[in-house]
C-alpha positions in Angstrom: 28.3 -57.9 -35.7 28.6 -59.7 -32.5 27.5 -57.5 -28.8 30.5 -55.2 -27.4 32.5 -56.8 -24.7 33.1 -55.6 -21.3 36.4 -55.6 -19.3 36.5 -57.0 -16.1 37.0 -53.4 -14.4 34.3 -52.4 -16.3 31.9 -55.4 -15.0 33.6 -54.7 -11.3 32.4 -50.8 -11.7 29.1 -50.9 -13.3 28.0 -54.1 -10.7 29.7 -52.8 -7.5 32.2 -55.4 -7.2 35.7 -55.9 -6.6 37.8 -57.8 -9.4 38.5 -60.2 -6.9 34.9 -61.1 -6.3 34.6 -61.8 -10.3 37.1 -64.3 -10.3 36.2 -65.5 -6.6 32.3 -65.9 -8.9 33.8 -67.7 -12.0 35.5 -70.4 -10.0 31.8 -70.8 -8.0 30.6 -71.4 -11.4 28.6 -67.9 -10.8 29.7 -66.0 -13.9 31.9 -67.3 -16.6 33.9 -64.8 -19.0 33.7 -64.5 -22.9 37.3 -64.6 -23.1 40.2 -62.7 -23.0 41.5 -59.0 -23.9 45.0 -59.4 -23.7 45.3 -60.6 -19.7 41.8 -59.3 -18.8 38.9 -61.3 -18.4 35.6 -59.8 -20.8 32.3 -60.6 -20.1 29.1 -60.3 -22.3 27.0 -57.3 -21.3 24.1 -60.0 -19.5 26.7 -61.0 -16.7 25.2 -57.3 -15.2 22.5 -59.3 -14.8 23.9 -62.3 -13.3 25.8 -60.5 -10.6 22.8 -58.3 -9.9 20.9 -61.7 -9.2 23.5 -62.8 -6.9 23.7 -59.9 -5.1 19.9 -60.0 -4.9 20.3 -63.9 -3.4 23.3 -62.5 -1.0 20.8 -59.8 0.5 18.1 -62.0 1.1 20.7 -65.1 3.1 21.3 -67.2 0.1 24.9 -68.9 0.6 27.1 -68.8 -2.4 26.8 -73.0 -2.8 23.1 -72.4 -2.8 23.5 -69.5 -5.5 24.9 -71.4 -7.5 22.4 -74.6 -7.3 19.9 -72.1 -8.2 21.8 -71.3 -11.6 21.4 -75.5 -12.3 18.1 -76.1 -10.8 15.8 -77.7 -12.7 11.9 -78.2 -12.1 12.6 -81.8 -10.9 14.8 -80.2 -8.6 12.3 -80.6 -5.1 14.1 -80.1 -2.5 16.2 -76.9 -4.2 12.2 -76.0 -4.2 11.5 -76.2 -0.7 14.5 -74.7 0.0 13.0 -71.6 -1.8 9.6 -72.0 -0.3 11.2 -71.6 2.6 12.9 -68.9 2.2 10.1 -67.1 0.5 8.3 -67.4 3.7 11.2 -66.0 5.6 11.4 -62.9 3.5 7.6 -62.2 3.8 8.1 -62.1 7.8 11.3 -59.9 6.7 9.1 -57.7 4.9 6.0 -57.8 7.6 8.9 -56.2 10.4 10.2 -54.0 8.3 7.0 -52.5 6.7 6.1 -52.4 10.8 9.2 -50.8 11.6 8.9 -48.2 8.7 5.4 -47.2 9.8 6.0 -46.6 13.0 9.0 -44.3 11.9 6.8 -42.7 9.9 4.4 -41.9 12.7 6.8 -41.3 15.2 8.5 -38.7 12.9 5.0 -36.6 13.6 4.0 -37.6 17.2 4.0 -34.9 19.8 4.4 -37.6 22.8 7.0 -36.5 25.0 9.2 -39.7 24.8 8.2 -41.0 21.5 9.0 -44.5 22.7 6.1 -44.2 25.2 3.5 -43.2 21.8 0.5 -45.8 22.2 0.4 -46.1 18.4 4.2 -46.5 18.6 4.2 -49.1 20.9 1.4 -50.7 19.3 3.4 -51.8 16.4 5.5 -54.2 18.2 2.7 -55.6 20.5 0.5 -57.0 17.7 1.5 -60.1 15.6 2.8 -59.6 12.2 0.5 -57.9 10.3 1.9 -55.6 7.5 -0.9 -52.9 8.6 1.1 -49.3 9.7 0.4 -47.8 13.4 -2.7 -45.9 13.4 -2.1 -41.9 14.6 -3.1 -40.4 17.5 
């Protein structure tokens, strides 16, 4: 017996999309449905997957053209590779800031500075260079 198929308002609910977006995906070559329920697209249960990796790729400033590449890449595929190297380093300078930015929240959610702002540990953060480490406390 072959794997239940979903609806595409089903697909839209469970992944956080519109309908719209599902087609707008299947003509991108994103997604592609299993057929048909009467007018309604189905998909197998592993497009959740898909669209979860696109939305993933979205988040992190992947266009849709370069989504979809990724889907066709092969190993041969260099350039498609530096393009990801690339953007691997980007996110890891994402993830430095905001790992700064979240410790110094953290401390500042406990400092007893009057302007909070003015904390040396506070300011600290955003006078080193990138580091990942959090602002020590007072």
């Amino acid at each position: 017996m072959g794997e239940a198929l979903l609806d595409i308002a089903e697909v839209a609910e469970r992944a956080g999309v519109t309908p719209s977006a599902l087609r707008f995906y299947e003509k991108r070559a994103l997604i592609s449905p299993a057929g048909r329920r009467g007018l309604r697209r189905t998909y197998r249960p592993d497009v959740l997957e898909r669209l979860a990796f696109i939305a993933c790729a979205q988040n992190a400033g992947f266009t849709i053209a370069e989504i979809a590449r990724f889907l066709v890449a092969t190993p041969d595929d260099t350039r498609l590779r530096a393009k990801m190297a690339e953007k691997a380093r980007e996110l890891e300078e994402n993830i430095e800031r905001l790992n700064r930015m979240r410790a110094s929240l953290e401390h500042a959610s406990t400092c007893l500075h009057e302007l909070l702002v003015d904390c040396p540990a506070f300011r600290a953060a955003f006078a080193r260079p990138l580091t990942g480490e959090p602002a020590t406390a007072d």
